[in-house]
N, C-alpha and C positions, 0 to 999 in steps of 0.2 A: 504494500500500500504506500500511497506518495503524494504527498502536501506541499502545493504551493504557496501558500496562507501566507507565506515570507513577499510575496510578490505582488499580494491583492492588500486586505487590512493588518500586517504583520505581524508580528512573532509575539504579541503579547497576550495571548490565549486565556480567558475568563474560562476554566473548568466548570466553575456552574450557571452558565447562562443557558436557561431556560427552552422549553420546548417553542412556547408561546412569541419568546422574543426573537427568538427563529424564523417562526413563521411569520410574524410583523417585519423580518429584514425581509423575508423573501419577495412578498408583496412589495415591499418598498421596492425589490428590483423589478420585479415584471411589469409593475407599473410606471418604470421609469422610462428613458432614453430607449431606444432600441438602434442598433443589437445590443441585447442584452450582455454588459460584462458584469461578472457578479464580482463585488466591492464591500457589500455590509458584513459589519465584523460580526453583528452578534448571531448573522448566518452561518459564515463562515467558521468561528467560533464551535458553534454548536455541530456541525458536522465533522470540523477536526475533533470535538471529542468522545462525540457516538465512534468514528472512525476507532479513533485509539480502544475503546473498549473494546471493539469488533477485533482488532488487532490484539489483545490483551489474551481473549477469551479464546482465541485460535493458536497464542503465541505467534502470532506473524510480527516479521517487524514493520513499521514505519518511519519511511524515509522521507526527511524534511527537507527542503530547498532552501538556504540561509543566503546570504550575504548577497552577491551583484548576480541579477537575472535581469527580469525583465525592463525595458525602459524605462517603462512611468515610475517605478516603485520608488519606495521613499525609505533609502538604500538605512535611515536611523532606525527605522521598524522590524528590518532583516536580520537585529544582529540577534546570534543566539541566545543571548542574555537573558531577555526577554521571556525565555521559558521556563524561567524558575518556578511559575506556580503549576503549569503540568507537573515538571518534575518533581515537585514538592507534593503531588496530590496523593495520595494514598494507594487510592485505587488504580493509578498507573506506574508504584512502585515494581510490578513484574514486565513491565512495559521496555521492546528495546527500539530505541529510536537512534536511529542513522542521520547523520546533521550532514550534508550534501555538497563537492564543491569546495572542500576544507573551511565552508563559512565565509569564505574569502572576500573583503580583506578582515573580516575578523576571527581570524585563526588562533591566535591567543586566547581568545575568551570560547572557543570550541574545543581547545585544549582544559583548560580549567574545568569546565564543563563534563569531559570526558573522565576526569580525573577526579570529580565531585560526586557523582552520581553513576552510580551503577548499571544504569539501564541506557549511557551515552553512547553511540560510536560514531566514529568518523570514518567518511570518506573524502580522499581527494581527487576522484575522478572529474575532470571539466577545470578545475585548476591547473592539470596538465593536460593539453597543451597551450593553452588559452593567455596565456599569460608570455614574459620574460624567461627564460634559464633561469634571470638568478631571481625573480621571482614566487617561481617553483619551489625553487632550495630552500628560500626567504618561507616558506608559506608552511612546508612541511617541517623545516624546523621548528617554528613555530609551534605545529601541531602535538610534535613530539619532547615539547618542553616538558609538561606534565602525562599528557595520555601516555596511556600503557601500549605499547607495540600489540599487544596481544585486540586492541579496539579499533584501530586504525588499519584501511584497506582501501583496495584502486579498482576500480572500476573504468572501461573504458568507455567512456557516455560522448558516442558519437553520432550526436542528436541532427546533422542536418545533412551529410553527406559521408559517403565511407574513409576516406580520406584522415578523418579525424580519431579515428580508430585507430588506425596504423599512427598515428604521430601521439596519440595520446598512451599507445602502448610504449613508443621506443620513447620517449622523453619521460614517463615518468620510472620508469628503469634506470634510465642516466642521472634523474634528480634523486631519487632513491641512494644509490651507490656513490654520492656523492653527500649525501648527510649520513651515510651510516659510518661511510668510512672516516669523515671528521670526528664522527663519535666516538667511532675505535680511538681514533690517535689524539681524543680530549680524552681516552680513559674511561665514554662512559658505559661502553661497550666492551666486550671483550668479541674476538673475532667469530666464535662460536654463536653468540649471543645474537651478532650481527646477523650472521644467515640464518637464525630462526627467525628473527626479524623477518627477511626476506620473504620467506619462504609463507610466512602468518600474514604480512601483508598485502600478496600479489595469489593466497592462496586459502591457507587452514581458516582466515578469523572468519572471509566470508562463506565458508564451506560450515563453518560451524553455525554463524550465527542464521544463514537462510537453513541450515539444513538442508543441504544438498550432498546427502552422504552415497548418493550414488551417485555421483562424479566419477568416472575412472583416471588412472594414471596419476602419476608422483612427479613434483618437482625436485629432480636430482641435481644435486650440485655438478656433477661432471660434465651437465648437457647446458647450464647456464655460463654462453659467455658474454664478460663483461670487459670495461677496458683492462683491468686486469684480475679479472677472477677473483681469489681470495687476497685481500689484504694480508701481507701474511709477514709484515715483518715487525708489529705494532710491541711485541713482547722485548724483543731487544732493546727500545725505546724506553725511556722509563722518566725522561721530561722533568728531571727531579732541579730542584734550587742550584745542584753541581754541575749544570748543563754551562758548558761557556758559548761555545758556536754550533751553527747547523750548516754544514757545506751543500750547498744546491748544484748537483751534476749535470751535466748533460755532456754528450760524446760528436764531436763536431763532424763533418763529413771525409776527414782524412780520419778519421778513427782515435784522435787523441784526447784522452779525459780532461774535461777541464771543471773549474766552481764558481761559484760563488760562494762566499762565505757569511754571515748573518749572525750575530749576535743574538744568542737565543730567547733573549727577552724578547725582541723587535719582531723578531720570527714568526713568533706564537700568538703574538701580538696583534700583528699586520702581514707581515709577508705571504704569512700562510694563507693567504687569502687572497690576496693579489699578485703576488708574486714580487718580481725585482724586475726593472727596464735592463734589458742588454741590447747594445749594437747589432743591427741584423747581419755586418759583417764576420761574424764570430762563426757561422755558418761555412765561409767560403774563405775560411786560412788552410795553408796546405802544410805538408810536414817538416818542411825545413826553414821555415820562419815563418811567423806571425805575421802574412800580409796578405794580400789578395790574389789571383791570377788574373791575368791578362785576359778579356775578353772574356768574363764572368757576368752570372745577371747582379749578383750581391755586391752595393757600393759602401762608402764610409756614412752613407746617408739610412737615416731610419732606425728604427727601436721596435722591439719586440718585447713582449713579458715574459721572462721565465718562471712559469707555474709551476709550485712546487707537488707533486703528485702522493698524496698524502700515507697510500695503498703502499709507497716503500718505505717512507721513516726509518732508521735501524740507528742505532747507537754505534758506534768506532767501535771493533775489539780491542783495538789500540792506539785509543786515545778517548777513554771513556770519558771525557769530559764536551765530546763531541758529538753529533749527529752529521748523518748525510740522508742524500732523500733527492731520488731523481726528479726528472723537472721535464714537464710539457713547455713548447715553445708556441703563445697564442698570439695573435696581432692585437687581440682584446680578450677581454674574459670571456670563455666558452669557446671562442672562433679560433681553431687551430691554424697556425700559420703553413704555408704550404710547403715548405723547407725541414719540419719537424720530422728529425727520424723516427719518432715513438708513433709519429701522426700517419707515419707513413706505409706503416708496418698495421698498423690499426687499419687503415684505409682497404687493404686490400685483403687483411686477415675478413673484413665483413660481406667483400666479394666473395669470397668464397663461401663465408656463411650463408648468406642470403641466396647467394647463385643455387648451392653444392650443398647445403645442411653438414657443411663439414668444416672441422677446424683443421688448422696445422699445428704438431707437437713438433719436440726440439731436443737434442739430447747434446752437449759440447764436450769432445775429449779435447780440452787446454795444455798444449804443450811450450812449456816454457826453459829458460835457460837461468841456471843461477851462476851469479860470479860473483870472483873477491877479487879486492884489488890484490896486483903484485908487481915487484920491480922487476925490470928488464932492460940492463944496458944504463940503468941509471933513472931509467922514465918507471912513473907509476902509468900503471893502466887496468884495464881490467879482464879478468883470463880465466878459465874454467874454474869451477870449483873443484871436483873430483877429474879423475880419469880412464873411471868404471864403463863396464859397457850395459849392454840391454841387461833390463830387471834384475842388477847386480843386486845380494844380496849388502856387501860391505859398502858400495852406494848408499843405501837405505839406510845405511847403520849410521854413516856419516850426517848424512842430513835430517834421520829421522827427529829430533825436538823440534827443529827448525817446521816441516811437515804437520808436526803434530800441532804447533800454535797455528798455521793457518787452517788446517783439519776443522780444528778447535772454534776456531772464528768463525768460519763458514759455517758451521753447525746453530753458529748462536746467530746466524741469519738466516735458518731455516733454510742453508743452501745443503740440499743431498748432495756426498759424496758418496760415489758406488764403487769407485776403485783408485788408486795410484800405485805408481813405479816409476823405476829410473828408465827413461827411454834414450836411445842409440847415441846420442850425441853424449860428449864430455861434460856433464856438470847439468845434463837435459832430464828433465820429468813430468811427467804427465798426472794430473788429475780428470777421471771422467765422471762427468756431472748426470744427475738424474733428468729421464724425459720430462718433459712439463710443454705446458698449451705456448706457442713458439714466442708469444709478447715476454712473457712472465719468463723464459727461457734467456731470452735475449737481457732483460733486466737485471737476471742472477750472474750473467757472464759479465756483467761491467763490475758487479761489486766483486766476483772475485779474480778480476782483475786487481781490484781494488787493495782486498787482502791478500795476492802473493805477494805483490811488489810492496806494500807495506811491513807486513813482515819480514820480508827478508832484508827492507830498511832496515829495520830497527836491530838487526843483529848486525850490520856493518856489511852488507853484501847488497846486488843488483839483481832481482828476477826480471828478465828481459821477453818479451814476445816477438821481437824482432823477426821474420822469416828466415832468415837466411844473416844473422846476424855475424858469423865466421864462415866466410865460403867456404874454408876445406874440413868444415863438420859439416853434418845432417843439419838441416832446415827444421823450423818449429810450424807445424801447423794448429790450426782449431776446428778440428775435423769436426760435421755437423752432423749426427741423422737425422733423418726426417724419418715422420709416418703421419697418416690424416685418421681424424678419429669423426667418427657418425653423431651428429649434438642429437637423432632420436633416437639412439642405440644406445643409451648407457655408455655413451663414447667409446662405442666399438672400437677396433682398429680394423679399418675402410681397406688399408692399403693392401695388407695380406690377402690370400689366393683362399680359395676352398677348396677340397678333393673330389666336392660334388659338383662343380660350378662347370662349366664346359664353357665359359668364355676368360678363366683361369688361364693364365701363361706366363712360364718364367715363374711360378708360385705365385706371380699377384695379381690383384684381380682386375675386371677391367678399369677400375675408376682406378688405381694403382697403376695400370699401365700410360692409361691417356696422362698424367700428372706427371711420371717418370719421362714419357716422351717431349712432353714441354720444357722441363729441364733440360733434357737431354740435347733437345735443339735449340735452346737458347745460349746454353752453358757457355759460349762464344764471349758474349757480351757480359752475362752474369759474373764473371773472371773480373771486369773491372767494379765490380764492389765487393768482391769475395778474396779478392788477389788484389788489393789495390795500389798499391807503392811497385815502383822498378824491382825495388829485390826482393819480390817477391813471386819474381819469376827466375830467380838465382835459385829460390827452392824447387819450382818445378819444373825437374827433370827428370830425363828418363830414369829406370832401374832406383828409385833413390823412394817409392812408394809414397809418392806425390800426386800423381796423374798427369801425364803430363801431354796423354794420347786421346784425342776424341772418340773416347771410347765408353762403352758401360759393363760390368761383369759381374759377373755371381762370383761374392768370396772372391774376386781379384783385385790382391791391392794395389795393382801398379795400374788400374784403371779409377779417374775423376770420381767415379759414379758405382759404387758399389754395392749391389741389394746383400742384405744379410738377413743370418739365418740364425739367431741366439738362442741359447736353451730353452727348453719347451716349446718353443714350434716346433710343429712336425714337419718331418725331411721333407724338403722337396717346397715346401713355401718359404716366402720372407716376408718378414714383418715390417719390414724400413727401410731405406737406403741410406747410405754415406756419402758423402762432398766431399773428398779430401782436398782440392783448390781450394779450400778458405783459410784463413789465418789470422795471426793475432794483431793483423792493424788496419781489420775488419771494422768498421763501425757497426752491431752488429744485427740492430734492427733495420739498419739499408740493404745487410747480406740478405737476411731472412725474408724481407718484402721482395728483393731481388728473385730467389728460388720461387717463391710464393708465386710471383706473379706469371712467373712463367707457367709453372704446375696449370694456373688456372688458363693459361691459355691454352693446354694441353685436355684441358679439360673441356674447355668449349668447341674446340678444333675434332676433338677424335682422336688426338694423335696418336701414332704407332710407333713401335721400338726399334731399332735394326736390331740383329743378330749379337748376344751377348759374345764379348770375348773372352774365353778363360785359358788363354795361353799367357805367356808374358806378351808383353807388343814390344816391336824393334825398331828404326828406322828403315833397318831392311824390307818390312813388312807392308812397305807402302804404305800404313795408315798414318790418317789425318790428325797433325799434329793441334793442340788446341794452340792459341797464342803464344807466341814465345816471348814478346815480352808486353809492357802496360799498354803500348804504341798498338800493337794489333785486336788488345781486347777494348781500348778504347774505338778503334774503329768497327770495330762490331758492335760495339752500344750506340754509335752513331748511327747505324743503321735499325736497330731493335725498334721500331714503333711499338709492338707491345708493351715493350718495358717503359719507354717513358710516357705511353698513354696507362697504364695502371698506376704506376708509383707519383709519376708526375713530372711535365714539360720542365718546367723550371727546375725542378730539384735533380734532374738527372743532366740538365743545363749545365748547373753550377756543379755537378761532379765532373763533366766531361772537362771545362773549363780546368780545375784541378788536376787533374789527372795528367791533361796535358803539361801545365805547369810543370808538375812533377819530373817526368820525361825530360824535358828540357833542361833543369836546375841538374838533374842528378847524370844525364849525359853528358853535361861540363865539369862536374865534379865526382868522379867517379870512385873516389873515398868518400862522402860526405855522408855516404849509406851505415860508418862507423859510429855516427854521432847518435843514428838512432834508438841507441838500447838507454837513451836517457828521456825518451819520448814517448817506447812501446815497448 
């Protein structure tokens, strides 16, 4: 049942006005004006409260229409307040009434309301989308000062055309996850707390309160995604009096970490909410000095907001008196600037959702180099640590404390590690990180970036990602898997094959193969954001299990592109593939949207595979070599219209513009590739 009363003589409801003065209003309308609009209160009055008993006596609820509706109204009559003497009557004590629209604009006092009276609930459906973003935010906050999460629910009341469904669904999803997750990192929340939230909001409170217990199907967390899923770093965080600064991240488009830094008062204060102005040039610095390239779209001209993205928050493992917390890049609040790698990574992660009902996962084996300084010849410099070979055990032995404080650190950032060892190179080791949904994937590899090379600060040493940081050692790569997961499957895993499936090949299935194939034929181009600096085709070379052949293989690692086959799949299927062309001065939400967007064009195309190779490959062999160096995968991204119509004209503008830079700085300085293990 559902009352307009807010819209005609308002919200100030006389529960005992009479049968008689009823009928004397009604008269009063039929005998007025025609057409008839009905206006008298103590009509109206008297049928909202026959209504409520009618509703009382069946247990149905009644939903009220509060705050701005109709034109004429006399927007002081609408406000909730107003219904303290229903509420207060006795006889509508078992009474549950639904206040409409979040009350809006009096959302506060629909809050108190909710939080007063036992029989209040709220909805904000027609608040979103009808309003501002911040708005929204502003409105549900509000709501949620006093009401219980468990009375508050969304509705999408798309009253005049369908259109408004669709925008009233995805906007109030984005304004949702963006007050809850403030809530987490205000403490008021815990993260668990938050998705029940979720889940009672967009689901349980109105399931219970209409009784609609034959609904079928569950809102599973694995099939909900958001800009980043679960908030999940808010525990490390602890916000306390001994906070000095909060470092605000972002990883520019040659791949180098850089901050802001914010005094924590000011932070928590203001920033966290608006962010910090930065030069839009900060985007379009390349790696061997802080300046622009030539024939770039990014000038010294213009300001951007670096939003701080509240869902990473984490405390320093080492330097607990600090925070960091990556950061969206917005032209204004809400409106992501087109250059944002996080934005960008986002952008086409949704194509695929919306296309494909499928997400991308992400899995990073991080191979890094440690060094100490040492003298030679008189010059300090810096030189292996060890001189052990593959998965030495005296290796391990060597650096193991060292391992164990970063271990240690990544853990208290809820970053899974699933395996380390000493890998081929002198003084080289590997951490392989756990799968996760490919944003949140990409997030956890900046911060532990963050923690190797911090750590091994602080014991007097350099952990370096350099590719090819000693040409006459083995090369560091960041080797990628991919797999797609089904958002209505329980987050199947899409990609693997089945033994019953007759359109199964190569063990994966067809939407596995069409995505493999798109990579496969873009991989050309996708080299200049996955390989991006000169020496980092020093690493890919033959025989050196790099990929250095356009080629794809089952289990062959001297092939780009490797499907694999891990424990418990059954023989004969793959569950994911491997990138081994990427590496550690990867930006690495531009790698990941890079792969992505090709998958997806693989996926609207149909495409097909060639013939895997599982021999070694030779030059003898006449195959096609991929890029030999940044010069030839840049002109294959020049030519990619896919990739810069998915990821974006301008932002793969202002890469190409770098890239070329690059090329030209380090073909006249063909040392200067030394300086970089103080950069990556």
């Amino acid at each position: 049942m559902k009352s307009i009363a807010a819209y005609r003589s308002g919200l100030e409801i006389n529960p005992y006005v009479t049968e008689l003065e009823a009928e004397e209003g009604l008269l009063q309308e039929l005998n007025g004006s025609k057409p008839i609009r009905i206006t008298n209160k103590s009509f109206i009055d008297y049928i909202f409260t026959r209504s409520l008993e009618v509703a009382v006596f069946f247990e149905l609820p009644l939903q009220i229409h509060t705050g701005l509706g109709d034109k004429d109204l006399d927007l002081k009559k609408s406000n909730p307040l107003h219904l303290h003497s229903v509420l207060a009557e006795k006889r509508f004590a078992k009474s549950k009434i639904v206040l409409l629209h979040a009350s809006y604009p009096f959302s506060k006092e629909a809050s108190y309301l909710a939080s007063a009276y036992s029989q209040v609930y709220l909805d904000f459906g027609m608040a979103a989308p009808k309003i501002t973003v911040q708005g929204m935010i502003s409105s549900l906050k509000d709501l949620l000062e006093l009401a219980p999460t468990k009375k508050v629910m969304f509705s999408t009341d798309g009253y005049a055309f369908p259109e408004t469904f669709y925008l009233g669904a995805k906007r109030s999803r984005d304004v949702v996850f963006n007050v809850l997750s403030d809530a987490c990192g205000d403490g008021d929340l815990t993260i668990e707390e938050a998705l029940e939230a979720v889940k009672d909001i967009f689901r349980e409170n109105a399931l219970r309160l209409y009784k609609l217990n034959s609904v079928g199907g569950l809102i599973g967390r694995e099939n909900v995604y958001t800009q980043n899923i679960v908030p999940k770093y808010f525990n490390s965080s602890q916000n306390g009096e001994d906070l000095a600064f909060v470092r605000i991240i972002w990883v520019d488009a040659s791949g180098q970490h850089r901050c802001r830094v914010i005094p924590a008062g000011r932070f928590y204060e203001e920033v966290k909410f608006k962010g910090v102005g930065l030069p839009r040039a900060v985007m379009g610095l390349v790696s061997y000095k802080d300046e622009l390239p030539e024939n770039g779209t990014l000038t010294g001209v213009g300001e951007i907001r670096l939003v701080p993205d509240m869902t990473t928050i984490a405390r320093l493992p080492w330097s607990t008196k600090e925070e960091m917390v990556l950061a969206e890049m917005h032209v204004k609040p809400g409106e992501a600037w087109e250059y944002c790698p996080r934005s960008a990574l986002l952008r086409v992660t949704k194509i695929l959702q919306e296309e494909f009902n499928l997400v991308m996962d992400a899995g990073f084996e991080k191979e890094f180099y440690i060094l100490k300084k040492i003298t030679r010849n008189g010059v300090e410099e810096w030189g292996p640590f060890d001189s052990s070979v593959y998965c030495s055990t005296s290796a391990f032995d060597t650096i193991s404390p060292i391992l164990q404080e970063a271990y240690n650190s990544l853990q208290s950032l809820n970053i899974s590690v699933e395996q380390l060892h000493a890998e081929v190179g002198k003084g080289q080791f590997e951490f392989a990180f756990k799968y996760l949904r490919c944003n949140l994937a990409a997030d956890n590899i900046i911060y532990a970036r963050e923690v190797i090379r911090s750590v091994a600060r602080k014991h007097g040493l350099l952990a370096t990602f350099v590719p090819k940081y000693c040409l006459n050692d083995i090369g560091s790569g960041c080797h990628v898997h991919i797999s797609l997961s089904h958002l209505s499957h329980n987050g199947r895993n899409v990609f693997i094959g089945s033994e019953n499936d007759p359109e199964t090949q190569y063990g994966m299935s067809k939407i596995g193969q069409n995505f493999l194939a798109g990579v496969y034929h873009h991989l050309p181009a996708i080299l200049a954001f996955t390989a991006p600096i000169p020496n980092s085709y020093d690493r890919i070379q033959p025989h050196t299990l790099s990929g250095a052949y356009h080629i794809w293989g089952k289990e062959n690692r001297e092939a780009p592109i490797r499907t694999a086959c891990p424990p418990g799949v059954p023989m004969g299927l793959v569950s994911n593939f491997e990138i081994k062309s990427f590496d550690g001065c990867v930006n690495p939400h531009l790698g990941l949207a890079s792969i992505l967007a090709a998958g997806i064009d693989g996926l609207r195309r149909g495409l097909t595979l060639p013939e895997p190779l599982d021999v070694e490959p030779s030059d003898s062999s006449n195959l096609e070599r991929l890029p030999k160096d940044l010069g030839e995968a840049v002109a294959a991204l020049v030519g990619d219209e896919i990739l810069k119509e998915l990821i974006g004209e301008k932002l793969v503008s202002e890469i190409i513009a770098i890239r070329k830079a690059e090329i030209d700085y380090y073909s006249k300085n063909p040392e200067a590739y030394k300086d970089l293990i103080h950069r990556y």
